[in-house]
Structures are given as structure tokens and as C-alpha cells.
N, C-alpha and C positions, 0 to 999 in steps of 0.2 A: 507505395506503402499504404497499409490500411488499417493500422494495428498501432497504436500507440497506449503506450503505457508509461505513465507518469509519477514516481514517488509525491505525495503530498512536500511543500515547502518548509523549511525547518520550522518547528512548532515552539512552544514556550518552553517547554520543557524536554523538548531534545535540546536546548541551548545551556537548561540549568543541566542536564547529566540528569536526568531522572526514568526512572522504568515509565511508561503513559501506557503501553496497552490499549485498552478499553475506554481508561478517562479520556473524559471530550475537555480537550484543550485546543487552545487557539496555534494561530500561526504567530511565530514572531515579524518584528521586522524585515527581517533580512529572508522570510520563508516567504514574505507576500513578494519580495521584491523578484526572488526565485520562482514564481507562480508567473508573474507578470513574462519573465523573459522565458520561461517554458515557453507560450504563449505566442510570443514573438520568433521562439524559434520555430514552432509547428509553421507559421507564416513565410517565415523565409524558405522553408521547407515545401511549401505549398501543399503542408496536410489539413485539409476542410473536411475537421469530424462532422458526422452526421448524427453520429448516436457518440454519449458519453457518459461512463459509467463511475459512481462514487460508492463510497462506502456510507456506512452511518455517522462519521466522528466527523467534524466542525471540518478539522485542519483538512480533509480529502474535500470537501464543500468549498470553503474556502479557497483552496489552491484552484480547485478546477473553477470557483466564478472571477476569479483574476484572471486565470489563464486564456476563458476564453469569451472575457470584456478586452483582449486586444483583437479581435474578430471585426469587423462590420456588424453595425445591431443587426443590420435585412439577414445575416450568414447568423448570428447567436441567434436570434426569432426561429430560425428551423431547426436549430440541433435539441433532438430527445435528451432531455436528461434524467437516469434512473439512477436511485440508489437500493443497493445490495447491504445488508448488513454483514452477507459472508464475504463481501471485500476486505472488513474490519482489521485492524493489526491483531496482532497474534494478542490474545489476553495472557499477562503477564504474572496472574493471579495476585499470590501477597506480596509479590516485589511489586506491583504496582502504585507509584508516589514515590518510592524509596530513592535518592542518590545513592546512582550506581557505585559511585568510589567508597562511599559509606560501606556500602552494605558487604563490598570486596572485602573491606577491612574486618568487617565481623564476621562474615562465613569464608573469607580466601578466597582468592582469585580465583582458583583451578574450580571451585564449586560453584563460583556465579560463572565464571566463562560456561562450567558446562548447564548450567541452567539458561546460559546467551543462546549458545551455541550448539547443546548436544541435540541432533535432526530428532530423537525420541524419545529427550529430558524434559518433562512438565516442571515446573517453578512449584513452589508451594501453593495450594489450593486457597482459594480465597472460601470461607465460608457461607455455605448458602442464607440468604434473610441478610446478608451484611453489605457495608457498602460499595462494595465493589462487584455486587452480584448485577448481572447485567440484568435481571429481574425487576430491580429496585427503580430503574429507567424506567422513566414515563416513554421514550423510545423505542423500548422495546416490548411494549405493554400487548400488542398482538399477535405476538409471534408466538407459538401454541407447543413450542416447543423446547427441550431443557437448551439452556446455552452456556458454554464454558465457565467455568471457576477457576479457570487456568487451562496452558496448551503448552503441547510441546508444535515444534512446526511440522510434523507428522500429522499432528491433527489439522493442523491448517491446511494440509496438502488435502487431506482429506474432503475439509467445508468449501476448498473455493473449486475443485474438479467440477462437480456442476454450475456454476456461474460461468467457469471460464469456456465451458463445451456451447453454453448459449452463446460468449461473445466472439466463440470463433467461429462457429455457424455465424451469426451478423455479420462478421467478416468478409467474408465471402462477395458481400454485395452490395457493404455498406462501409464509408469509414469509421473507425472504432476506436473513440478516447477511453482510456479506465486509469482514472485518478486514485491511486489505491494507495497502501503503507509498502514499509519496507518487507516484512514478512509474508506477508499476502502476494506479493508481486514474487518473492523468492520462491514462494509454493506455487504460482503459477508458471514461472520459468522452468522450475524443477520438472513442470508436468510436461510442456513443451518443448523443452529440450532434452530432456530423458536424462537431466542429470543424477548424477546417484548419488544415495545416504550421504555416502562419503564426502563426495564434495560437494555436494550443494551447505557446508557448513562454513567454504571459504566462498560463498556468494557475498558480496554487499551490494545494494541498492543504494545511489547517490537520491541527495533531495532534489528535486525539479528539474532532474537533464532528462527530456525523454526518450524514450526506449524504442525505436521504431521493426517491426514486422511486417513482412506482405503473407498475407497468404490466396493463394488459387490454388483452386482445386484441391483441397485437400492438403498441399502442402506447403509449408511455413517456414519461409526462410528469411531469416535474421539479418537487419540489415545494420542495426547496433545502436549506437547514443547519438543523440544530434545536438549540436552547439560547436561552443569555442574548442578546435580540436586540442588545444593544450590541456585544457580542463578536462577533454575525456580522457586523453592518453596519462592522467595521474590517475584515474580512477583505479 
């Protein structure tokens, strides 16, 4: 395998039930502890990234500097590490902070599911100049160009096709971590396994079990989740 792809560890506020998006929050407890044993499985595994890839937000940072301080420092000293901000989770626009059960109860479930869930439902737009505008980020202060105020995962399918075209070219001749989110990893599956609208809406990305691919030459075959096979067979 050469291809690994990583959900970040559960965060502070995937634990409280809340929309995060864009906001940079930490890892909880039990996400660093998930980081750590990604880490440990890649090893049992005997996958030595070379290159590895993050998004902008803390909890993809985070996961992947646990995951891959269970390395040898002489094996972490060589490996590249780049961050992408199109890694990013999907922005969530104004449900972003909100408790999800809250918010069920005041617009109904059938309207949040399909703002969860519809592949080409955008959430309600966060307002430009406001806090949630990724503009307002001292992090994103160079990037020259407009960036969401909300997505549906159409659009995300859309911002990570380029990123993920470079890390599968890498691929090729390099091995290849990408510590990314949940939605971001689902539009990149979407892209690589050609799944459709349709179902890629019953996709879920587990936190910290990694995702393992090979590819040569050109083609990319799936080789699935690696760890405790009980834990995978509930996924």
C-alpha cells in the first residue's frame, strides 16, 4: 500500500454534538488517544509515509503529529509534511457552533439531515465580514482567493479534485499519509471510486482507523481499513 488516508481523531466538539466545519478546534481525549493508535497501526502494518498530507484546522495537525511521533525520530526527520487548506472539512456555514440535536428540534430533522446529508444541499450561508468567514482568519490571510461561506459536498468534491490528482501522482512512487476530515475524505473517495450522488450520501468516515490504497500505474485498488478487525466490521 501507498496511500493512506486518515480521518483526524475525535475533536472537542464532535464529542459535544456540534456542527465545527471551518472552526479550528482541538482534539479531545480519546481523539489524541485515536491518533496515537492510527499510528501504531500504520507500523504494524509496515506503512513508512514519506510524504504527508494535512489540512489547515488544528484537530488534522494534531492527529497526524501523534500519529506519526509513534515513528522512529531518524523515520519522522524525513517525512514532508504539507498542508492544504482544500483538505479542510466541509464549512458548515451558519450551523457552524450550533448543537446538532438543538438545531433538529428547531428546523426538524428531515431539514438538518438534508443539510447533513443532501450530496448538493448548502447549510445556510454564513455572512461575508462575519465570524465564521474564513477571511477573518489570520490563516488564511494569503490565499487570493474567494473561500466558502458554506458547502454543500458537491462543492467539496469539487476543491479537493485538485489536491487529490497531486497526491495520487505522489503515489505512484512515494508513500502517501493525508490526515484529512470526514467530508473531505468522502469527496475524495467519491472521486476515486466513482461513487454516485446517490450513494456517496450513505458514505461515513470512522475517526482514526486508516484507510489503506495501492496504487500502480495508474490504477488504485482498495485495500480497506486497518486495525482491530472487530472495530472495522461495525463500521
Amino acid at each position: 500500500m501507498n496511500l493512506v488516508f486518515v480521518r483526524h481523531g475525535q475533536s472537542i466538539w464532535n464529542l459535544e454534538n456540534k456542527f465545527t466545519g471551518w472552526v479550528d478546534v482541538g482534539l479531545s481525549e480519546k481523539g489524541i488517544q485515536e491518533a496515537i493508535k492510527a499510528g501504531k497501526t500504520l507500523i504494524e502494518n509496515e506503512f513508512i509515509p514519506e510524504i504527508c498530507f494535512t489540512s489547515y484546522l488544528s484537530r488534522s495537525i494534531e492527529t497526524s503529529n501523534n500519529l506519526l511521533d509513534q515513528y522512529d525520530t531518524s523515520l519522522i526527520n524525513e517525512i514532508s509534511v504539507f498542508k492544504r487548506w482544500q483538505l479542510n472539512e466541509r464549512h458548515y456555514g451558519a450551523l457552524q457552533s450550533l448543537d446538532k440535536i438543538e438545531t433538529a428540534e428547531k428546523y426538524g430533522e428531515k431539514q438538518v439531515h438534508e443539510w447533513r446529508r443532501g450530496y448538493k444541499t448548502k447549510p445556510p450561508l454564513v455572512e461575508k465580514d462575519s465570524l465564521f468567514d474564513p477571511k477573518q482568519d489570520q490563516a488564511y490571510k494569503d490565499i487570493d482567493i474567494d473561500l466558502p461561506l458554506g458547502e454543500s459536498l458537491e462543492d467539496v468534491v469539487s476543491r479537493v479534485e485538485p489536491i487529490l490528482n497531486e497526491i495520487v501522482h505522489l503515489s505512484e512512487n512515494k508513500s502517501v499519509l493525508v490526515v484529512a476530515h470526514g467530508n473531505s475524505i468522502r469527496a475524495m473517495l467519491k472521486i476515486i471510486e466513482k461513487i454516485s450522488d446517490k450513494s456517496i450520501v450513505e458514505v461515513n468516515i470512522p475517526t482514526g482507523i486508516p484507510l489503506a490504497f495501492n496504487i500502480n500505474n495508474d490504477k488504485i485498488t482498495k485495500i480497506g481499513y486497518l486495525g482491530d478487525q472487530e472495530v472495522i466490521d461495525e463500521l
